[in-house]
C-alpha positions, 0 to 999 in steps of 0.5 A, a space after each residue: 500500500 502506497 502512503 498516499 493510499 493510507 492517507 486516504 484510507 485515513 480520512 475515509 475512516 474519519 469520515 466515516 466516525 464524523 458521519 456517525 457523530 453527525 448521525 447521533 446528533 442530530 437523532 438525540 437533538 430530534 429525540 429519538 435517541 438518549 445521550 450515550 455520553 460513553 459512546 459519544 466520549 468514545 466518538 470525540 476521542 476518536 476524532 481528536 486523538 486518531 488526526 493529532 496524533 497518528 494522521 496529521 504528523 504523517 501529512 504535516 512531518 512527511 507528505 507536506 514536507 516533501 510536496 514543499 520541496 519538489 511542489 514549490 506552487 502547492 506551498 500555500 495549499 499546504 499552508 492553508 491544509 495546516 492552518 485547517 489542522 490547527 481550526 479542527 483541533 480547537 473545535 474538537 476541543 470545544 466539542 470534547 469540552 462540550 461533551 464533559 460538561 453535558 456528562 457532568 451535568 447528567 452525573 449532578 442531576 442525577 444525583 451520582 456527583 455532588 461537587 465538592 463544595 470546598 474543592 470548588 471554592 478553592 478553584 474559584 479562589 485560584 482562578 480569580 486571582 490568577 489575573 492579578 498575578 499575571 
């Protein structure tokens, strides 16, 4: 198999996850499925982790370095692929914000979590006083 080839089967298979997420969306915006804050946690690992971590490098480290040496006219495709990289990791990060939040919320309402009212007030504490200290 062929690099390009498993770059390919790569963003299939992200696609593949994407459409799925997409599908449970909007099937639990609708009502017709509940939240499986396990599979969806599953989906948004899968969707943040699998690019960053195994894909990207291989574009980023090797496909994009080579096509910028022997491709000089595809540079500001390349930059423009780059910063889309960059704009995806930061809205999987909201998603996976998002999702934690909705299962923390989910764990309190149904009385599973009770946040620990001194842990809070510490954090609290820490985070209003970090402005002053920067």
């Amino acid at each position: 198999m062929k690099a390009i080839d498993i770059i390919h089967s790569e963003h299939r298979a992200l696609a593949a996850v994407l459409q799925a997420l997409r599908f449970l969306l909007d099937e639990i915006g609708a009502g017709r499925l509940t939240p499986d804050p396990e599979l969806l946690g599953h989906m948004i690992e899968y969707i943040t982790q699998v690019p960053d971590k195994l894909h990207h490098p291989k574009e980023d480290d090797v496909l994009f370095r080579i096509l910028r040496e022997h491709v000089p006219e595809a540079c500001s495709l390349i930059d423009k692929l780059q910063a889309d990289h960059v704009e995806g990791a930061r809205h999987t990060g909201q998603l996976e914000a998002a999702l934690a939040l909705r299962f923390l919320l989910d764990e309190i309402g149904a009385g599973r979590l009770t946040p620990d009212p001194e842990l809070l007030g510490h954090m609290i504490e820490y985070i209003t006083q970090v402005p002053d200290k920067l």
